[in-house]
C-alpha positions in Angstrom: -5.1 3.9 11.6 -1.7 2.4 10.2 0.3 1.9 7.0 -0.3 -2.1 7.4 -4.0 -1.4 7.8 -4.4 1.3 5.0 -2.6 -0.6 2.5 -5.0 -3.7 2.8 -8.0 -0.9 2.9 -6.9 0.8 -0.6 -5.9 -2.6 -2.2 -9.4 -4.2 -1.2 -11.4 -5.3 -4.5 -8.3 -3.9 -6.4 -5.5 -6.3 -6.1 -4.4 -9.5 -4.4 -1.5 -9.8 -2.0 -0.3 -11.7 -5.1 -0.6 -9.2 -7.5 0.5 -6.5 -5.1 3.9 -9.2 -4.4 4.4 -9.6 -8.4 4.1 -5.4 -9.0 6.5 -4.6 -6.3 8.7 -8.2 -7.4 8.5 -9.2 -4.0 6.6 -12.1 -2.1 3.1 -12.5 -1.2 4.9 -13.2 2.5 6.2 -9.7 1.8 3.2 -7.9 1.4 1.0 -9.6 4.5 4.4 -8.5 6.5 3.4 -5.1 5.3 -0.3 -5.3 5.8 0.4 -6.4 9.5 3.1 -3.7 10.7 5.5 -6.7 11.3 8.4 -4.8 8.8 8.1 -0.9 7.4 7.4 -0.4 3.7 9.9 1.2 1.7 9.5 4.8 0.3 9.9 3.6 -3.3 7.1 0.8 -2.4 4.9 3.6 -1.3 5.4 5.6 -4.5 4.7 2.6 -6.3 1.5 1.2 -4.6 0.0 4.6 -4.5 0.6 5.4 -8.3 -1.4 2.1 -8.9 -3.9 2.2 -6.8 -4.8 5.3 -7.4 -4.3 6.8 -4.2 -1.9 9.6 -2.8 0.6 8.6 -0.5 -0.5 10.8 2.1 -3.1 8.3 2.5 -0.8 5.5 2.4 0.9 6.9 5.2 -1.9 8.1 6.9 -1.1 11.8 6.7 -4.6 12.2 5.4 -8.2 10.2 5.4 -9.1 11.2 1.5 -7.7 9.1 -1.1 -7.9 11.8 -3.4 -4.8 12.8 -5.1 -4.2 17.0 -5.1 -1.9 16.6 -8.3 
């Protein structure tokens, strides 16, 4: 598993690519460059994302496969 591909995993039936683009003020271009591994997401993205999708950034960055957040 990836960043690119978890990202579009833990933002499926949450958010568009849209939405994602307009929480992170970014493009929609932006974020499919993300979801596809074509350019690295920054740290303060990963916060971000994570924090709103309800995730833990371990599992953005595929340190672990449970979503759950230990905080």
């Amino acid at each position: 598993m990836d960043i690119g591909t978890r990202l579009k995993e833990a933002r499926a039936g949450k958010a568009s690519q849209q939405q994602i683009a307009e929480l992170l003020k970014t493009t929609q271009q932006q974020i499919s460059k993300y979801e596809n591994n074509i350019q690295e997401i920054p740290c303060r993205h990963i916060i971000t994302l994570a924090r709103y999708l309800d995730v833990s950034a371990d599992y953005l960055l595929c340190l672990t496969d449970s979503p759950e957040k230990n905080w």
